[in-house]
C-alpha positions as CSV (number, residue, x, y, z in Angstrom):
1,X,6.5,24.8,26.6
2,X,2.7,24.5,26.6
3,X,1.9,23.4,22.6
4,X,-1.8,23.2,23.5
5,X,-4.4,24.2,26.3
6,X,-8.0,22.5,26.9
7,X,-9.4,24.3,29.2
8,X,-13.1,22.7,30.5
9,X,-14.1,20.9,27.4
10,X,-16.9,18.8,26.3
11,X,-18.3,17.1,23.6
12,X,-21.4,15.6,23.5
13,X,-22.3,12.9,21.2
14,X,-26.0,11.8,20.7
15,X,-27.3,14.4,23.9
16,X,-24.9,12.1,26.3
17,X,-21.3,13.6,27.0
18,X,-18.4,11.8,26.2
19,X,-16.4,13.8,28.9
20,X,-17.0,17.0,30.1
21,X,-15.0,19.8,31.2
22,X,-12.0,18.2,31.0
23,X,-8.6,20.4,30.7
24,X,-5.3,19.4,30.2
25,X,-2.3,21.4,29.2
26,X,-0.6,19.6,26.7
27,X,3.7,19.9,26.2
28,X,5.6,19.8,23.2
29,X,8.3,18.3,24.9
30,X,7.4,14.5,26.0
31,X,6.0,11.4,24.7
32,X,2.2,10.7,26.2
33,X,0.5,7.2,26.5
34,X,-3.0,8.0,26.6
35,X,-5.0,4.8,28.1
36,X,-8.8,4.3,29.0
37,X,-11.0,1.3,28.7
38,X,-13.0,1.2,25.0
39,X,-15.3,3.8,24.2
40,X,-14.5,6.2,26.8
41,X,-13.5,8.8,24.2
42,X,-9.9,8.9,23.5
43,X,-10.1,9.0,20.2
44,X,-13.1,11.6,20.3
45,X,-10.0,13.6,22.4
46,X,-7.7,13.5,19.8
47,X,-9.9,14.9,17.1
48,X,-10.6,17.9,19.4
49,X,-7.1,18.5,20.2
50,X,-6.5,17.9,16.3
51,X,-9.9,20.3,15.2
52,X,-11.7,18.2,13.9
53,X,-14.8,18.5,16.4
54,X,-15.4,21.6,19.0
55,X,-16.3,21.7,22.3
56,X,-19.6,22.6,23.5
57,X,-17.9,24.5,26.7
58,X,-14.6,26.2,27.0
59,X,-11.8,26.0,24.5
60,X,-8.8,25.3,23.1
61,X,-5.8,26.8,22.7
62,X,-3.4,26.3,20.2
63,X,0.4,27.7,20.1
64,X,0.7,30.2,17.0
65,X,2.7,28.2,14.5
66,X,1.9,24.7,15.5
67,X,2.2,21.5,13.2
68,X,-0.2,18.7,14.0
69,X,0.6,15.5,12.7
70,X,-2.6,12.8,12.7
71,X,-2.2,8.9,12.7
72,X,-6.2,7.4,12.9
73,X,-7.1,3.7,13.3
74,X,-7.3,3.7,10.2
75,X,-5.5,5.4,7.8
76,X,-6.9,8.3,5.9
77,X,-5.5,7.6,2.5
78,X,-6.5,7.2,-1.1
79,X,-7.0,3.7,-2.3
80,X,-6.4,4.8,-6.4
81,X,-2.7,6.5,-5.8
82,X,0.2,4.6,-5.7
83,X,2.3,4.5,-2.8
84,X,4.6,6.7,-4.6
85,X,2.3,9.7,-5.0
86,X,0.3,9.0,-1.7
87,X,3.6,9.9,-0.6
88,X,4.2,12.8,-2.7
89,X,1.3,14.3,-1.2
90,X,2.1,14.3,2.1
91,X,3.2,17.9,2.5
92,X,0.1,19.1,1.4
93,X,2.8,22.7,1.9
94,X,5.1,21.7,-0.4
95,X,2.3,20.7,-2.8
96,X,0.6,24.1,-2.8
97,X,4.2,25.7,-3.4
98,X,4.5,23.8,-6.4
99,X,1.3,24.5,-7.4
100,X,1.8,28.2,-7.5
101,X,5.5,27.6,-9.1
102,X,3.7,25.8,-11.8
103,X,0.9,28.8,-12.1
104,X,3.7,31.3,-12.0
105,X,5.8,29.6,-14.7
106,X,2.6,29.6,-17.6
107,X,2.2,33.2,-16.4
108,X,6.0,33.9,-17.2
109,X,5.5,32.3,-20.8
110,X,2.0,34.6,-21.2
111,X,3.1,37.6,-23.8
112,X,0.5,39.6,-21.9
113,X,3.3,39.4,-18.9
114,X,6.4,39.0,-20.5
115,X,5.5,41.7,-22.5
116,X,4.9,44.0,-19.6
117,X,8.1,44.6,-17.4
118,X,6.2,45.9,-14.6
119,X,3.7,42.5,-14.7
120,X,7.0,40.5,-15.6
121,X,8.9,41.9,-12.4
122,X,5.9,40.7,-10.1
123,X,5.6,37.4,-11.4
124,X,9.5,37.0,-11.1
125,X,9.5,37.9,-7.6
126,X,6.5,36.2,-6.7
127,X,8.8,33.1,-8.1
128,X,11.8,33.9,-6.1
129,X,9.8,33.8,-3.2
130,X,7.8,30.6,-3.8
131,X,11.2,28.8,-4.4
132,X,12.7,30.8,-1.1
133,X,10.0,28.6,0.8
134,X,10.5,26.0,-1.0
135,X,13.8,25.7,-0.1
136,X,13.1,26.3,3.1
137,X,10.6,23.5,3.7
138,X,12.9,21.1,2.3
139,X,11.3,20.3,-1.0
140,X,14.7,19.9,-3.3
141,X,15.9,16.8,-1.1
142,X,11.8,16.0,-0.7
143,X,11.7,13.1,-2.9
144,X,14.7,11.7,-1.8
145,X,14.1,11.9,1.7
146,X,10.6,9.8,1.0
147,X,12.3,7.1,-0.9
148,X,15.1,6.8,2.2
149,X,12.2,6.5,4.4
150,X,9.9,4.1,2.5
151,X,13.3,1.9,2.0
152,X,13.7,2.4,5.4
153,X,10.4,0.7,6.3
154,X,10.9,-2.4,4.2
155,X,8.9,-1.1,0.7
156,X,11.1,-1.9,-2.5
157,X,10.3,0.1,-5.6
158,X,8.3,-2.1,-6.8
159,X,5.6,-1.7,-4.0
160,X,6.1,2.4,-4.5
161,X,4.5,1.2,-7.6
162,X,1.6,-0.4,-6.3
163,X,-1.9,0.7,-5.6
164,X,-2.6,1.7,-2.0
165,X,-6.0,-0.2,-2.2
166,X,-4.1,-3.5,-2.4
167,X,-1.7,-2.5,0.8
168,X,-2.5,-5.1,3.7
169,X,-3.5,-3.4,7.1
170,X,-0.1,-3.2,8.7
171,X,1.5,-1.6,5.2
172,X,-1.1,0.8,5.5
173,X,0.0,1.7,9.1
174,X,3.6,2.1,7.8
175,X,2.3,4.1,4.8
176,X,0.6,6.6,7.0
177,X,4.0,6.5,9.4
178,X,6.1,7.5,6.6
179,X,4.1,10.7,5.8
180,X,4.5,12.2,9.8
181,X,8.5,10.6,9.3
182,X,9.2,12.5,6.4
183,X,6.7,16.4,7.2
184,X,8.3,16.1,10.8
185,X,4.8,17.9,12.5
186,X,5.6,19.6,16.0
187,X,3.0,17.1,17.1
188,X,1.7,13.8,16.5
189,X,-1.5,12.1,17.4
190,X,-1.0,8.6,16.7
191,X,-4.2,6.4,17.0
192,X,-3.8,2.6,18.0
193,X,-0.6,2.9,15.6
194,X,0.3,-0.6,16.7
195,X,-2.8,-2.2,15.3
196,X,-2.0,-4.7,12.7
197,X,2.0,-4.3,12.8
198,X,3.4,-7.5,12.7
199,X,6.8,-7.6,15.5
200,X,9.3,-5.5,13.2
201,X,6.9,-2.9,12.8
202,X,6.3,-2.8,15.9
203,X,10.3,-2.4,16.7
204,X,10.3,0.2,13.8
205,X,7.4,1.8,15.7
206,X,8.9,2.3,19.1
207,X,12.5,3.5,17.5
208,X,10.6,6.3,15.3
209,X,8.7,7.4,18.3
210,X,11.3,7.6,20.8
211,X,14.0,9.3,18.6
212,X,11.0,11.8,17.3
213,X,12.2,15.6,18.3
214,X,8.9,16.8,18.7
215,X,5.6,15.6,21.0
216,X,3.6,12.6,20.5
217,X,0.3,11.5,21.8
218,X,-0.3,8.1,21.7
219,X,-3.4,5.8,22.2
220,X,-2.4,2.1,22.5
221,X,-3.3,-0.9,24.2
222,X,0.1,-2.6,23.8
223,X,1.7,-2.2,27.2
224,X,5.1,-2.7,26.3
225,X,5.3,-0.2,23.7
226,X,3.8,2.3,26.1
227,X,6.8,1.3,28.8
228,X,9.3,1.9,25.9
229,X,7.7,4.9,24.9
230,X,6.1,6.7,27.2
231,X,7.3,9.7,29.7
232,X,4.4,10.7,30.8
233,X,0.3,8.3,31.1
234,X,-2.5,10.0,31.2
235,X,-5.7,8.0,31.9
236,X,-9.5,8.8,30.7
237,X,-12.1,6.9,32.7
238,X,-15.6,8.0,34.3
239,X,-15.0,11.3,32.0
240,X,-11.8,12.4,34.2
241,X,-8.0,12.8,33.4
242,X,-5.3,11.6,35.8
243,X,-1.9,12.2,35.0
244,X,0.9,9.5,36.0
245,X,4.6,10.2,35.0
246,X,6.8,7.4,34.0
247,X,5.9,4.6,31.4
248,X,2.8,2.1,31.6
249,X,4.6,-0.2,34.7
250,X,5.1,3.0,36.8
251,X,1.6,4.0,36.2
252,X,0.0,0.3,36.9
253,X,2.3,0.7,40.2
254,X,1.0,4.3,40.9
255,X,-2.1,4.2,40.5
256,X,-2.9,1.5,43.3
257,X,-1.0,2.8,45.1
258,X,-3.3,6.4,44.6
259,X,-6.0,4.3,45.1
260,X,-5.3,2.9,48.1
261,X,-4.4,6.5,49.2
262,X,-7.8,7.3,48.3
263,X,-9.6,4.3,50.1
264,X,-7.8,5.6,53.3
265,X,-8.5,9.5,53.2
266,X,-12.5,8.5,52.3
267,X,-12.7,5.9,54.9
268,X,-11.1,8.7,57.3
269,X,-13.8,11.5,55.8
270,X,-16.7,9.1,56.3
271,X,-15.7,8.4,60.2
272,X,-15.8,12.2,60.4
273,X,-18.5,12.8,58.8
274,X,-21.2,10.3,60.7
275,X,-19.3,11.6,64.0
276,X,-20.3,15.3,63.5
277,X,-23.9,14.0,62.1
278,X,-24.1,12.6,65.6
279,X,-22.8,15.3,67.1
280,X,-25.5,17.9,65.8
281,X,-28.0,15.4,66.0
282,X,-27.7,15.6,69.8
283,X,-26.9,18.7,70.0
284,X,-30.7,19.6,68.3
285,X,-32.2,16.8,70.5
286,X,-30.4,18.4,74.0
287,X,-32.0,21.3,72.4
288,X,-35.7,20.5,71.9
289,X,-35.6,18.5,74.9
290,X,-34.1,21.3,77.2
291,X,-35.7,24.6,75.8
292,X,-32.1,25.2,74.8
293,X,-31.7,27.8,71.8
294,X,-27.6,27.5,72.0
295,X,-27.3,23.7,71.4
296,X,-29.7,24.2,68.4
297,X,-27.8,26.9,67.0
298,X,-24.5,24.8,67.4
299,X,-26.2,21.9,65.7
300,X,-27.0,23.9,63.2
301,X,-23.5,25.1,62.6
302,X,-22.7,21.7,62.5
303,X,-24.7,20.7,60.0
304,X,-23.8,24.4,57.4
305,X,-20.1,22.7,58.2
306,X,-20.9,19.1,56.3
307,X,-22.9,21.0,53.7
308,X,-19.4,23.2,52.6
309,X,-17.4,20.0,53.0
310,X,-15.4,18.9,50.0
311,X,-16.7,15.4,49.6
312,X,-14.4,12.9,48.5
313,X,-15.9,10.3,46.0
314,X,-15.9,6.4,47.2
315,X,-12.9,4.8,44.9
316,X,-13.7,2.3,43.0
317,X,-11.0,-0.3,43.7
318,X,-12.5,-3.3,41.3
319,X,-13.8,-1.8,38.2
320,X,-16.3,-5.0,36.7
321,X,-14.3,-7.0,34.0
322,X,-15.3,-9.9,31.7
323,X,-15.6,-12.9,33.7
324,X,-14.1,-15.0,31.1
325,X,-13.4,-18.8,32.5
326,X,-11.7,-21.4,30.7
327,X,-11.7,-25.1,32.3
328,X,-10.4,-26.9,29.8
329,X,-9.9,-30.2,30.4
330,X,-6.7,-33.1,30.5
331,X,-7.5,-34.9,27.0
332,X,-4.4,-36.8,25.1
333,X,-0.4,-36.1,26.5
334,X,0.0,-35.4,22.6
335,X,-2.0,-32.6,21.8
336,X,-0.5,-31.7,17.8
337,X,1.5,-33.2,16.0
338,X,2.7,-31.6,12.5
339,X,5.1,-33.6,10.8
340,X,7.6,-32.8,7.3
341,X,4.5,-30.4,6.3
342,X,4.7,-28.3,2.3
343,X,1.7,-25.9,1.5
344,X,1.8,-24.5,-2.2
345,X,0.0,-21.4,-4.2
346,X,0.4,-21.6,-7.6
347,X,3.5,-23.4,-7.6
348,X,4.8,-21.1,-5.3
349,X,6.3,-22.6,-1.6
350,X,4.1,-21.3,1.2
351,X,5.4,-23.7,4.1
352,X,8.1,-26.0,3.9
353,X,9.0,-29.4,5.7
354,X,7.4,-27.6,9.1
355,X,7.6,-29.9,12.3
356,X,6.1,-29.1,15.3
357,X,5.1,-31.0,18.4
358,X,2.6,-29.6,21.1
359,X,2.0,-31.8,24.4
360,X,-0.8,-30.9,27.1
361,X,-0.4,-27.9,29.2
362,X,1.8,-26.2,26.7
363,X,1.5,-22.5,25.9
364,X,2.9,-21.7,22.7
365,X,3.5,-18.4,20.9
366,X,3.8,-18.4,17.2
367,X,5.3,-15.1,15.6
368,X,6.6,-14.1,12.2
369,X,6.4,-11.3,9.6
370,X,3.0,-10.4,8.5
371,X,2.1,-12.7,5.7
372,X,4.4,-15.9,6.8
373,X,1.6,-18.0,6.4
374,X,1.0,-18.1,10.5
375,X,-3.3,-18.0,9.7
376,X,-2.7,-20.3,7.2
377,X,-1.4,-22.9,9.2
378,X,-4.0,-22.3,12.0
379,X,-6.4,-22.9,8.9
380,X,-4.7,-26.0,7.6
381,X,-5.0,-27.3,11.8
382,X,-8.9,-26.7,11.6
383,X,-9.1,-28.5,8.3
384,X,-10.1,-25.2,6.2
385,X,-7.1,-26.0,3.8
386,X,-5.9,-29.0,2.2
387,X,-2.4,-29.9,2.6
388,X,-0.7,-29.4,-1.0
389,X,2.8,-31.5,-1.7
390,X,3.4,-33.5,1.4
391,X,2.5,-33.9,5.1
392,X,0.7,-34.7,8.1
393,X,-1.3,-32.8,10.9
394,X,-2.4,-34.8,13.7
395,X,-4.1,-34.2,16.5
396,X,-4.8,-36.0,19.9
397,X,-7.8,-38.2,19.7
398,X,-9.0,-36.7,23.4
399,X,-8.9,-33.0,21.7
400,X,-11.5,-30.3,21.1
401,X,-10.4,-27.8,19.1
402,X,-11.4,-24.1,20.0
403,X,-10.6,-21.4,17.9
404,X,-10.5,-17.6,17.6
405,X,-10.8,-15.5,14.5
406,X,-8.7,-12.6,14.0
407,X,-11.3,-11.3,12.0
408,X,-14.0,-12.4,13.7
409,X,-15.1,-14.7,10.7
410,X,-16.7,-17.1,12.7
411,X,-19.5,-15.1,13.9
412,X,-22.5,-14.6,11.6
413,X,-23.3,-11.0,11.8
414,X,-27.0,-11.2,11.1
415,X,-27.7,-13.3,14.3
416,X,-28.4,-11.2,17.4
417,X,-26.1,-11.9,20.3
418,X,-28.5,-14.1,22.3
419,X,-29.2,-16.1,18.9
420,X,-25.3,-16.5,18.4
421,X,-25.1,-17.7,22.6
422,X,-28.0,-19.6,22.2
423,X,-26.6,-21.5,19.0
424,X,-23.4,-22.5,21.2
425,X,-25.1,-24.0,23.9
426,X,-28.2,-25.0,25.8
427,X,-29.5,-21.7,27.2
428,X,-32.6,-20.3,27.7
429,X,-33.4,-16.5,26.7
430,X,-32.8,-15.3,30.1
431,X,-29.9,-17.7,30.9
432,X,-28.3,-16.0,27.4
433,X,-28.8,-12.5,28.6
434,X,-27.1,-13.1,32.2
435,X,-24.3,-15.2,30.3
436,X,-23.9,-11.9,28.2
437,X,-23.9,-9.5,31.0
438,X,-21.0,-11.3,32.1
439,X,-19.5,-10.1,28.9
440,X,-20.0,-6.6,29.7
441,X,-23.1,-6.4,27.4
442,X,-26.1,-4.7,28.1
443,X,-29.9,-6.5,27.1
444,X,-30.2,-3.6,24.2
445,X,-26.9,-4.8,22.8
446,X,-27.7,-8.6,23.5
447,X,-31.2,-8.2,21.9
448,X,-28.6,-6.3,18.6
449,X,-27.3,-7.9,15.9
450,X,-23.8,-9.2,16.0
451,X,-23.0,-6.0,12.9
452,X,-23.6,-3.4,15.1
453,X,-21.1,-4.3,18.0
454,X,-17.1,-2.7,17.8
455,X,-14.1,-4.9,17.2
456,X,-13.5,-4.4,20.8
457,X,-17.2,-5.9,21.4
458,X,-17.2,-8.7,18.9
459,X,-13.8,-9.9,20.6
460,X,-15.6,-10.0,24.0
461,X,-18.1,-12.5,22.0
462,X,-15.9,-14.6,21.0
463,X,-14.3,-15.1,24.3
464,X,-17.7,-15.9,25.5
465,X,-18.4,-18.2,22.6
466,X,-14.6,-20.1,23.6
467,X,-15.7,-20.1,27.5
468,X,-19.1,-22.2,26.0
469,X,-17.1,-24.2,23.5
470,X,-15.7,-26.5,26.3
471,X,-12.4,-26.7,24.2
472,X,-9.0,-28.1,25.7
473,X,-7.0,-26.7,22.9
474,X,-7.5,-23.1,21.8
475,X,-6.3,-21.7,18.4
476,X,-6.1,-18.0,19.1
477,X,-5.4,-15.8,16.0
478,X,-4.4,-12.0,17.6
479,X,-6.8,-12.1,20.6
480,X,-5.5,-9.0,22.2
481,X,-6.3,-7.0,18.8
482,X,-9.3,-4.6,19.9
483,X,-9.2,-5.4,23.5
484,X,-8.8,-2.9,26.2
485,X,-5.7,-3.3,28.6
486,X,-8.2,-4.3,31.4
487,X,-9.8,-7.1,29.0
488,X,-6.6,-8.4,28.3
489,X,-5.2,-9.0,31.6
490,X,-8.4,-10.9,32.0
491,X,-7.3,-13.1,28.9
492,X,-4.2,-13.4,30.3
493,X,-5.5,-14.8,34.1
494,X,-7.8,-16.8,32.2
495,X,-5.4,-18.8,30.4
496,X,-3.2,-18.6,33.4
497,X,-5.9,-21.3,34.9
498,X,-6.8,-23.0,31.8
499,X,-6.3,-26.8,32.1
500,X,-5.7,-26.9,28.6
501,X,-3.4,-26.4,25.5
502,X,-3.1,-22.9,23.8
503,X,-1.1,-22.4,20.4
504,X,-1.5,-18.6,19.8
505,X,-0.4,-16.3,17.1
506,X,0.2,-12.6,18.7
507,X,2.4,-9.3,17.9
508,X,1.3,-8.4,22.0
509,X,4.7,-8.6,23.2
510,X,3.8,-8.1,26.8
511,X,1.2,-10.6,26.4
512,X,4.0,-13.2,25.3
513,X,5.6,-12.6,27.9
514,X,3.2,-13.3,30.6
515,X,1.8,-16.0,28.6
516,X,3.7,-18.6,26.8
517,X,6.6,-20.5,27.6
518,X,7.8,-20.9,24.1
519,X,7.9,-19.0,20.6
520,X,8.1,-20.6,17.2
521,X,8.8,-18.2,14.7
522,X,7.7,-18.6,11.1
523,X,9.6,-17.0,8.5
524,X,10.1,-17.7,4.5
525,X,8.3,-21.1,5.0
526,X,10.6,-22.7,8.2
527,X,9.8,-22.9,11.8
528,X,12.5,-21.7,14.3
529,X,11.9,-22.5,18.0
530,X,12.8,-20.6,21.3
531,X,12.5,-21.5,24.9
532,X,10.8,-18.8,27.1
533,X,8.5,-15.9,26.3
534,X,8.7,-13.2,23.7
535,X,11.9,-11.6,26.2
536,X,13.9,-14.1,26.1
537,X,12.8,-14.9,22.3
538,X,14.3,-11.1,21.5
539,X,17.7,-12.0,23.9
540,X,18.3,-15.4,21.6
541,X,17.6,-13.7,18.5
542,X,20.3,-11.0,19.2
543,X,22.9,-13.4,19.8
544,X,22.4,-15.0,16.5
């Protein structure tokens, strides 16, 4: 069944459209992965489909009685509640219900109504019905159903207790999780809901949406969420929808192959289409040249023919990427070297006794729970930290160290971008701008300061600033956060061909998997290694 119609809708932002006249008829019955390269306006989509924003043309059409259910990026929720009572309010229903109950109740204990049997008799069934509904929407069994699902999601009660201002980035994912778990909308728009879950979150994450009973859209760069996910992909790019069923791998597959299709049929159209141009054109010349008035008239005809001809448009088969490049280079046979290493905070064990051993050429994935400690021991590599209680950290005397920042706290925001290229290396103006460009940066952004670019944008930078470093080992902290799939399959060639080291911490499962040769998990302060990629990491762990 159709939950919602778009039919020809646009929004405009700034006098430019994001899209226009899109429709799409959207079922309550399947789980959607909806993809597009950053800032096409898929998140602008949701809103719309959510009511947030209105189309400028046609409309949208909403079944009577529907339940919408909205994850964003970032989670709307308020920072002075506890996690308890942000939770509480999640049926903002339920809520109002008691609200009247409680209005109903100090009306029942007024004399002016208990005094009055026809005011009394209103008031009492205006109760019996508020607690009819309330019945009905669950709300006896509402608490306990939030505390099953919050236990359910790793929170003890002790963190129902705490603030949500003080919740990490990834708790507030799971807070904002647990509100659509326990209201149950008929459909939910989840927003990058990936985005900061650390790997058994993001398992959590892919049970809760395949097992949901109602429809989910959901935007996401993670590629192997989307194969475990999705029924259906539906693509946004140049302003257009195209619809794909299966999960992500189908769609890669599909789409090239549509593509190729495409190539073919326009190829075919444009043969045509100069033949019949020829074709009138000598048919007007025979015509001129012979005093001929029915060859003119034919080439005429002709030409009224290509006029009402449906054009196809030229695919674009290579859409321009980043043209990241790491060389790297060979540098020491021992690249890192961490031996017996303790890290304390206020007497409390951090990391303990780690070992690890990296040689050149090695790609490594490190994974763990979301505060393990897996920045802190890229910090304590870089020399940012001191070792505390015991240790060494050695690296290869023929090693230069390149590192990315999951937060992007290596770049100074008040540089422009061709200050911040210029900085890194020897480059004139114009040399910055064309070393940008291969960034996918235009001159008005590379004449901008570094605080006006997206996390998408400022992750591009820092790939450029890596490909300049010259580095033969690279520390990358959640490189795949804020990129586009397209972006991140360049990543991924890139460091296919780097001559180089790479120690990288990631929750990108799928980029694991095409990337590294062996995990080490971090967990309560130990390091646990795995041959393979994050696959066959999974298949060990199971048989444990």
């Amino acid at each position: 069944m159709i939950a919602i119609n778009l039919d020809r809708v646009t929004v405009t932002y700034i006098s430019e459209p994001v899209f226009e006249r899109l429709s799409w008829e959207i079922h309550d019955d399947r789980v959607v992965g909806l993809i597009g390269p950053n800032g096409c306006g898929k998140s602008t989509l949701l809103k719309l489909i959510v009511g947030e924003l209105t189309s400028d043309t046609g409309f949208t059409v909403r079944r009577k009685g529907l339940t919408i259910g909205y994850l964003q990026q970032e989670p709307r929720l308020e920072p002075a509640r506890t996690v308890w009572q942000e939770m509480l309010a999640a049926s903002t229903e339920l809520k109002r219900i008691e609200d009247e109950l409680t209005h109903v109740e100090a009306r029942l204990a007024d004399p002016v109504v208990y005094g009055d049997e026809k005011k009394l008799t209103r008031a009492l069934d205006r109760q019996a019905r508020l607690l009819d509904e309330y019945e009905r929407l669950g709300g006896p069994g509402y608490e306990g159903r939030v505390r099953s699902t919050l236990r359910s999601l790793g929170f003890s009660d002790a963190d129902c207790d705490l603030p949500v201002g003080v919740l990490s980035g990834g708790q507030k994912k799971l807070v904002g999780l647990a509100k659509l778990l326990v209201t149950q909308p008929d459909l939910l728009l989840l927003d990058e809901p990936d985005n900061h879950l650390d790997l058994e979150g993001k398992a959590f994450l892919g049970r809760f949406i395949r097992g949901y009973k109602g429809a989910v859209i959901i935007v996401s760069h993670d590629r192997y969420l989307l194969d475990m996910v999705a029924d259906e992909i539906v693509e946004l790019e140049d302003g257009r929808l195209a619809h794909y069923p299966g999960n992500y791998s189908e769609y890669a597959f599909e789409k090239q192959m549509r593509l190729l299709r495409q190539q073919q049929l326009y190829q075919v159209q444009q043969k045509e289409i100069k033949r019949l141009e020829q074709a009138a054109k000598r048919l007007m010349t025979w015509g001129a040249v012979y005093d001929n008035v029915k060859f003119i008239r034919r080439g005429k005809n002709i030409l009224k023919r290509l006029e009402r001809m449906d054009r196809l448009d030229r695919p674009v088969l290579e859409r321009k990427r980043m043209g990241l490049e790491l060389e790297g280079w060979r540098g020491s046979n021992k690249v890192l070297e961490i031996v017996d290493l303790d890290k304390e905070f206020d007497d409390a064990i951090i990391l303990a006794g780690l070992d690890l051993l990296l040689w050149r050429g090695e790609r490594v994935g490190l994974v763990g729970p979301n505060g393990a400690g897996k920045s802190l021991l890229f910090r304590l590599i870089l020399g940012q930290e001191t070792v505390s209680g015991g240790g060494e950290i050695k690296i290869g005397p023929s090693v230069k160290v390149g590192y990315y920042a999951q937060e992007h706290e290596t770049l100074d925001y008040d540089r422009t971008l061709i200050e911040t290229v210029r900085y890194a290396a020897k480059l004139s103006e114009e040399g910055a701008v064309r070393f940008l460009g291969r960034f996918l940066f235009t001159y008005e952004q590379a004449r901008g300061r570094v605080a006006n670019l997206s996390g998408g944008e400022r992750s591009r930078l820092q790939m450029a600033l890596l490909m300049l470093s010259g580095a033969n080992f690279l520390l990358l902290d959640e490189p795949t956060n804020n990129l586009d799939i397209p972006s991140a399959e360049v990543l991924e060639d890139a460091l296919a061909d780097f001559e180089g080291t790479v120690l990288v911490i990631s929750h990108d499962r799928y980029f694991l998997d095409r990337v590294v040769g062996r995990i080490v998990e971090l967990d309560e302060g130990a390091l646990a290694e795995y041959s393979g990629g994050y696959s066959d990491y999974q298949a060990a762990k199971a048989t444990r």
